[in-house]
N, C-alpha and C positions, 0 to 999 in steps of 0.2 A: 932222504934217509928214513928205513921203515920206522915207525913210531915216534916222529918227530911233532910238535904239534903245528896244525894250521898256520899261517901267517896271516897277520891280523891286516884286515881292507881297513882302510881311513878313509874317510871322504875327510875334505878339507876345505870351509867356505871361507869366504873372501879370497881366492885364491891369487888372484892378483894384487892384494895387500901386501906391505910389508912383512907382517905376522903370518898371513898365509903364506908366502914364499918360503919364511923361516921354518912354517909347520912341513910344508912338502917336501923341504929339502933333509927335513931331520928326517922325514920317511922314509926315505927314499933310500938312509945312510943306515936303518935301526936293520939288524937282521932278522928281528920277527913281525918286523913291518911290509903290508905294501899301499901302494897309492890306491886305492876302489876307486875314488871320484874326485875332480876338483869343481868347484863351485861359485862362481859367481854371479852378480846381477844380470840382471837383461840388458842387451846394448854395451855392456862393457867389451872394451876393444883385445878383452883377453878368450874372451867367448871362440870357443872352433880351435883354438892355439894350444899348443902340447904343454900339458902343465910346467914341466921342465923346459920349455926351448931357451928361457932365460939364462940356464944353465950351461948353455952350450949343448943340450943333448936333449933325445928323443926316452919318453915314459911309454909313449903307447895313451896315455892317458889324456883326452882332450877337456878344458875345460867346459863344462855346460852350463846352462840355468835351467835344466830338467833336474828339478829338488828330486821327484817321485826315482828317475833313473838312475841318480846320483847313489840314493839311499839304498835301491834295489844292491847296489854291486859294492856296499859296503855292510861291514859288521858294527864300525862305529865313526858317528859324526863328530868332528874339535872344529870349534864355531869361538870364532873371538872377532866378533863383526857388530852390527847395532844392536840395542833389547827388541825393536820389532821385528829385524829380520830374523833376530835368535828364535823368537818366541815362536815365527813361521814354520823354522826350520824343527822346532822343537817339535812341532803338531805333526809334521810331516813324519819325524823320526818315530812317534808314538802309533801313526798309522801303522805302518813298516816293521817296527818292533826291533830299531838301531836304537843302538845305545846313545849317551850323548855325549861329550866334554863340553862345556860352556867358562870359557875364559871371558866373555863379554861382561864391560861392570856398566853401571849405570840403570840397573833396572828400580821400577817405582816397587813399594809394599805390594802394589797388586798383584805388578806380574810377577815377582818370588811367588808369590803364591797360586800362579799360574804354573809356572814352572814346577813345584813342589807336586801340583795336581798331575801333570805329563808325568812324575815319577814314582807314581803308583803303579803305573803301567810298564815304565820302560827302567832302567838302570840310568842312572846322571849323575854326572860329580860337575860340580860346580864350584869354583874357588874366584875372587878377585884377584886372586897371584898364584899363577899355577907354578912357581920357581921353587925349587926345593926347597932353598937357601931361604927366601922370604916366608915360610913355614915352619921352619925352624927357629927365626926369629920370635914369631909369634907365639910359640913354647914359652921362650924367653921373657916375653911380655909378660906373658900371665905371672910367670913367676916373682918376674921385679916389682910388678903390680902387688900383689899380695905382699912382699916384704916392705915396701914405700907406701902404705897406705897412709899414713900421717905425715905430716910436715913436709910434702915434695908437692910443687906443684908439676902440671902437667902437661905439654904440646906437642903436635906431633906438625913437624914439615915433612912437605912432598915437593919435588920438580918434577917435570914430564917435559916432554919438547912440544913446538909449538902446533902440533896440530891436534893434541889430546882435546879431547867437545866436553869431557864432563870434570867437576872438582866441587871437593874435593875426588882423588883417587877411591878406585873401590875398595884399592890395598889398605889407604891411610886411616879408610873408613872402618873396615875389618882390622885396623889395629885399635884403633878406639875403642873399638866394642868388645873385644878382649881385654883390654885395659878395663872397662867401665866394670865387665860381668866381673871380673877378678875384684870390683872394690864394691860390690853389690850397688851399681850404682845402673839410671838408665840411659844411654848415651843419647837420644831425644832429647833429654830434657838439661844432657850437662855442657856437650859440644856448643864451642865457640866459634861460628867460620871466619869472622871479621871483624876488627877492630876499628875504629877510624874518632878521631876529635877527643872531645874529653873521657874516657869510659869507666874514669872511678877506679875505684881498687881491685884489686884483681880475686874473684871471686875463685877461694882456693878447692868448691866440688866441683868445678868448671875443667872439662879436656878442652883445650884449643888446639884448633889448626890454620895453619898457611900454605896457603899455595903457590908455587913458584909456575908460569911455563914459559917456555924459550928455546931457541937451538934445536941441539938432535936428542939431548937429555932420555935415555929409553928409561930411566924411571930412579928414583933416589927417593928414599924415604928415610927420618930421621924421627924418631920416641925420645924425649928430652924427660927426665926426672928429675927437679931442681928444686933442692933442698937449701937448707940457710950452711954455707960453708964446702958446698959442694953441689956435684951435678954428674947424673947419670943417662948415657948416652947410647942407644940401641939404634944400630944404621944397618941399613941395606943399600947396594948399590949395584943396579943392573949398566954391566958394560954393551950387552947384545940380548936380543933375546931369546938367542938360543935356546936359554934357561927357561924360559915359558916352554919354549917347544919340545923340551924333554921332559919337563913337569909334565905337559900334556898327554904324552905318550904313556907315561908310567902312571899315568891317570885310564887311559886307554884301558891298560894291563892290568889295572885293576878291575874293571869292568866285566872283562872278558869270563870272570869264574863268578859273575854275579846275578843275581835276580834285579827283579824292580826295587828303586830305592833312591833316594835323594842322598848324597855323599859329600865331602869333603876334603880337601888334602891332607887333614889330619889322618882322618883313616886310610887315605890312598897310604900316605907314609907310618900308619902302625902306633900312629900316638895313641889313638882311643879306638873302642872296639867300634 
């Protein structure tokens, strides 16, 4: 249709991940979507295989581990795989001058701050929970946080299924830190990760968390405020993660009218400028 605009190319790493499946397939469904590249490691037995044949059906799209060719035939990368493979794929994207989505949690202070550097040059949004729903939360936080500054103490649990490598989550963690910044406090020095034997009384500028993992759990997160006579409860619960993979895309589209810049899902979604 004349005056329509472009469709936007995705390259998509880890493609044979669970999460890359769920990203390709949302592609594949978005109509201002298409698939540029799938991507993953060397030697994987998905390498040469049509991104989609899992689907029952043919993309045209093969997966590779040509990073450089991947990036050439897309406009932007959604990477939710390890922090070194991100951080590669990040350099790669900064050659190229592709955008990024970065769903991958677990990165050290360094490499945020590597990453932050790569977004001088190229456009990135970067979130620990690209799910609408779990952003929307985190509004929420801040706000109970500023109202419950006295007399509530404070914990956050998380479950993941059993193959998650890092915890706590980077969700649970970005809720604490919103929680912390909300009571001017620094979550370094307030965060509890573990309990165990006698540990005295419960230090009330202290955030705690626990970790659950097990099962197929795609992700549950629970903010507990608990006051003398009551308790206030902020939950999320990922049934599929669909939710990641449409957060990712309208992360995408945000990208798309943007310059260089390090982002957020607060802004992808219009909370703050």
């Amino acid at each position: 249709m004349a005056g329509a605009n472009p469709l936007i190319r995705v390259a998509v790493a880890g493609a044979s991940g669970r999460m890359g499946r769920m990203l390709i397939e949302a592609v594949e469904q978005a109509e201002d979507c298409v698939l540029g590249a799938a991507l993953d490691v060397p030697g994987s037995a998905a390498v040469g295989q049509d991104a989609t044949a899992w689907l029952g059906r043919a993309s045209g799209v093969r997966v590779t581990s040509d990073v450089r060719a991947a990036l050439a035939a897309s406009d932007v990368l959604i990477d939710f795989t390890r922090p070194e493979g991100t951080l590669a794929h990040l350099q790669a994207c900064r050659a190229h001058g592709t955008r990024a989505v970065i769903g991958t949690t677990g990165f050290s202070a360094e490499q945020k701050s590597e990453i932050a550097a790569h977004a001088q040059h190229i456009g990135v949004v970067m979130a620990p929970n690209m799910a609408v729903g779990v952003n929307v939360v985190l509004q929420l936080l801040d706000m109970a946080a500023r109202a419950l500054h006295e007399g509530y103490d404070i914990e956050i649990v998380e479950a993941h299924h059993r193959h998650k490598v890092d915890a706590p989550s980077g969700t649970a963690l970005r809720m604490g830190e919103v929680v912390a910044n909300a009571l001017g406090r620094n979550l370094q020095e307030c965060a509890v990760y573990g309990r165990e034997g006698v540990t005295g009384e419960r230090d009330p500028s202290t955030i705690g968390f626990a970790t659950v993992r097990g099962g197929d759990v795609v992700g549950d997160h629970t903010v507990m405020f608990l006051g003398t006579g009551e308790r206030i409860e902020i939950t999320h619960k990922s049934s599929s993660r669909v939710t990641y993979a449409q957060g990712s895309l309208r992360a995408a589209r945000f990208l798309m009218g943007r310059g260089p810049g390090l982002f957020d899902m607060a802004q992808v979604l219009g909370f703050k400028a």
